[in-house]
C-alpha positions as CSV (number, residue, x, y, z in Angstrom):
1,X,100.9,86.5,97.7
2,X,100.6,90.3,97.6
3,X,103.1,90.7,95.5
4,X,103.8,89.4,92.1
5,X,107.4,88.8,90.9
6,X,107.9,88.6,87.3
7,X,111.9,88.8,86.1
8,X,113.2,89.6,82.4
9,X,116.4,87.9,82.7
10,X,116.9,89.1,78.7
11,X,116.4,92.4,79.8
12,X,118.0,92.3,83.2
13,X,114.6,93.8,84.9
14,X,112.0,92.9,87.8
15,X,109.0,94.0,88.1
16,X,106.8,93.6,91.5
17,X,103.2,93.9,91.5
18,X,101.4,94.5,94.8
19,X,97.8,94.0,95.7
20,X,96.0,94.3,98.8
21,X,97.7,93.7,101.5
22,X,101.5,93.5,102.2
23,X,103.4,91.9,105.0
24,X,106.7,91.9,105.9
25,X,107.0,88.3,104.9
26,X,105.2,89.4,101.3
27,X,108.3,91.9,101.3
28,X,110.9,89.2,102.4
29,X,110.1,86.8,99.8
30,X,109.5,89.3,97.4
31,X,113.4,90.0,98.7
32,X,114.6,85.9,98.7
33,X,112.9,85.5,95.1
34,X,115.0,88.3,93.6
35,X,118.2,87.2,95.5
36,X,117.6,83.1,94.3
37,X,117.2,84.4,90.7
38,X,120.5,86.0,91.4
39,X,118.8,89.5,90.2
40,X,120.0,92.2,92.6
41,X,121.8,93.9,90.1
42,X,118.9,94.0,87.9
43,X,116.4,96.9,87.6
44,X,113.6,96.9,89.3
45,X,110.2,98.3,88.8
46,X,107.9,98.5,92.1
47,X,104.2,98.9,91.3
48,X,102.5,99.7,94.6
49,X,99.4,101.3,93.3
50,X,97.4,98.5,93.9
51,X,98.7,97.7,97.5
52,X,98.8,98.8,101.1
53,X,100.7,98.6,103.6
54,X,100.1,96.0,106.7
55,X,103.6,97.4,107.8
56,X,103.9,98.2,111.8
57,X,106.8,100.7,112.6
58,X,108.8,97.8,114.0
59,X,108.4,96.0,110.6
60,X,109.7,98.8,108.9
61,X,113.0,98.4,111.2
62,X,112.8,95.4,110.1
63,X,112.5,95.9,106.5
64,X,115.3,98.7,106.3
65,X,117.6,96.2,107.8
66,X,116.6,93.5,105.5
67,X,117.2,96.1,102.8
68,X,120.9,97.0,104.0
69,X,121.9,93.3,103.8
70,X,120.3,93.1,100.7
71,X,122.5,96.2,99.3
72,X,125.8,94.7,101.1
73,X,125.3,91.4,98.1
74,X,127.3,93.6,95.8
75,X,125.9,96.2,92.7
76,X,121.4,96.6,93.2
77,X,120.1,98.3,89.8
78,X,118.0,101.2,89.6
79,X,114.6,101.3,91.8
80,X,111.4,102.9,90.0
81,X,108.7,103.0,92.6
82,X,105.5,103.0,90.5
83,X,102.6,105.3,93.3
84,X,99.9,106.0,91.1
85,X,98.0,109.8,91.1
86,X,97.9,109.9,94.5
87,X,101.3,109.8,96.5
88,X,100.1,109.6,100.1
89,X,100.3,105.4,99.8
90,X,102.2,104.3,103.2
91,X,103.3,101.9,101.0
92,X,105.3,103.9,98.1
93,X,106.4,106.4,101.7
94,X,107.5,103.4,103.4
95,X,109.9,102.6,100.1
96,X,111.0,105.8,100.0
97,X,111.7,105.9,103.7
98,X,113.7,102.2,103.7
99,X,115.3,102.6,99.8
100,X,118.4,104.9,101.2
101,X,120.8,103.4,98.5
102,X,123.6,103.9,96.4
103,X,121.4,103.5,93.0
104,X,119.0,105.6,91.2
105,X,115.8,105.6,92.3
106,X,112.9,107.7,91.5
107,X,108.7,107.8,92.2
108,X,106.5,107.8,88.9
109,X,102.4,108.3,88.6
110,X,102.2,105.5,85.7
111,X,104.0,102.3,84.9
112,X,105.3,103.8,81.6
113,X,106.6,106.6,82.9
114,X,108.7,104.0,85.2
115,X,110.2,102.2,82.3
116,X,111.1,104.1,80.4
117,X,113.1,105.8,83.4
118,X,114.4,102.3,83.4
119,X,115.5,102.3,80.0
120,X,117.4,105.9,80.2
121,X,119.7,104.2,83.2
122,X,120.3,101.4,81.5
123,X,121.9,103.6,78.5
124,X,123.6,105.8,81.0
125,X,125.3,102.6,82.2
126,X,126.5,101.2,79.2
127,X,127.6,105.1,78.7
128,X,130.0,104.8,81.8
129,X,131.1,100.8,81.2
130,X,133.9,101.9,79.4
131,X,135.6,104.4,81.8
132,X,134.5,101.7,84.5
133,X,136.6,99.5,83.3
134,X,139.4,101.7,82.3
135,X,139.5,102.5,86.0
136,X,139.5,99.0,86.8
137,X,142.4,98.5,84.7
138,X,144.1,101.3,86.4
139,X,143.9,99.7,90.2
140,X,141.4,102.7,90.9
């Protein structure tokens, strides 16, 4: 499999690894792992530096379809999409294309970079929990 799902349900984070090739089905089960491990509204790190795309344009259809469903299961956590030096990857263009979403999401050079991007949303959200649930309170 092209991609490599690891999930940090301590710290509420995914983080997929590609390499070499990836299919629609590698993206779809990447997709099914997070939502059996009941993880959409954990963050997510996407490292495509080591992957490519096998993705026709009717995959990527496909795939931002498969995305919107996957956004209608309730609140997705941020996206870092992790691209490497070099940006012109179809892969990282094709998440940036399909990733339309109400979350943050942001492209970084290096995995680092990505986490701790991670870790500054993650504060910003406990930040905001409070008026949240204020406004839940409230009937807003």
């Amino acid at each position: 499999m092209p991609i490599y799902v690891t999930i940090y349900h301590l710290d509420r984070m995914i983080v997929g690894k590609t390499e070499g090739r990836v299919t629609l089905a590698n993206l779809e089960e990447y997709f099914d792992t997070v939502i059996k491990a009941r993880a959409v509204s954990y963050s997510k790190i996407f490292d495509a530096t080591s992957g490519t795309s096998a993705l026709t344009g009717k995959h990527v259809e496909i795939l931002r379809q498969r995305i919107q469903d996957f956004m209608a299961r309730g609140k997705v956590g941020p996206f870092a999409v992790v691209t490497g030096p070099v940006r012109h990857d179809r892969l990282a263009n094709i998440c940036r294309t399909v990733a339309k979403a109400d979350r943050p999401m942001r492209f970084f050079t290096n995995i680092s970079d990505a986490r701790q991007w991670i870790a500054e949303q993650r504060l910003v959200e406990e930040d905001e929990a409070p008026l949240l649930r204020k406004r839940q309170a409230a009937g807003d």
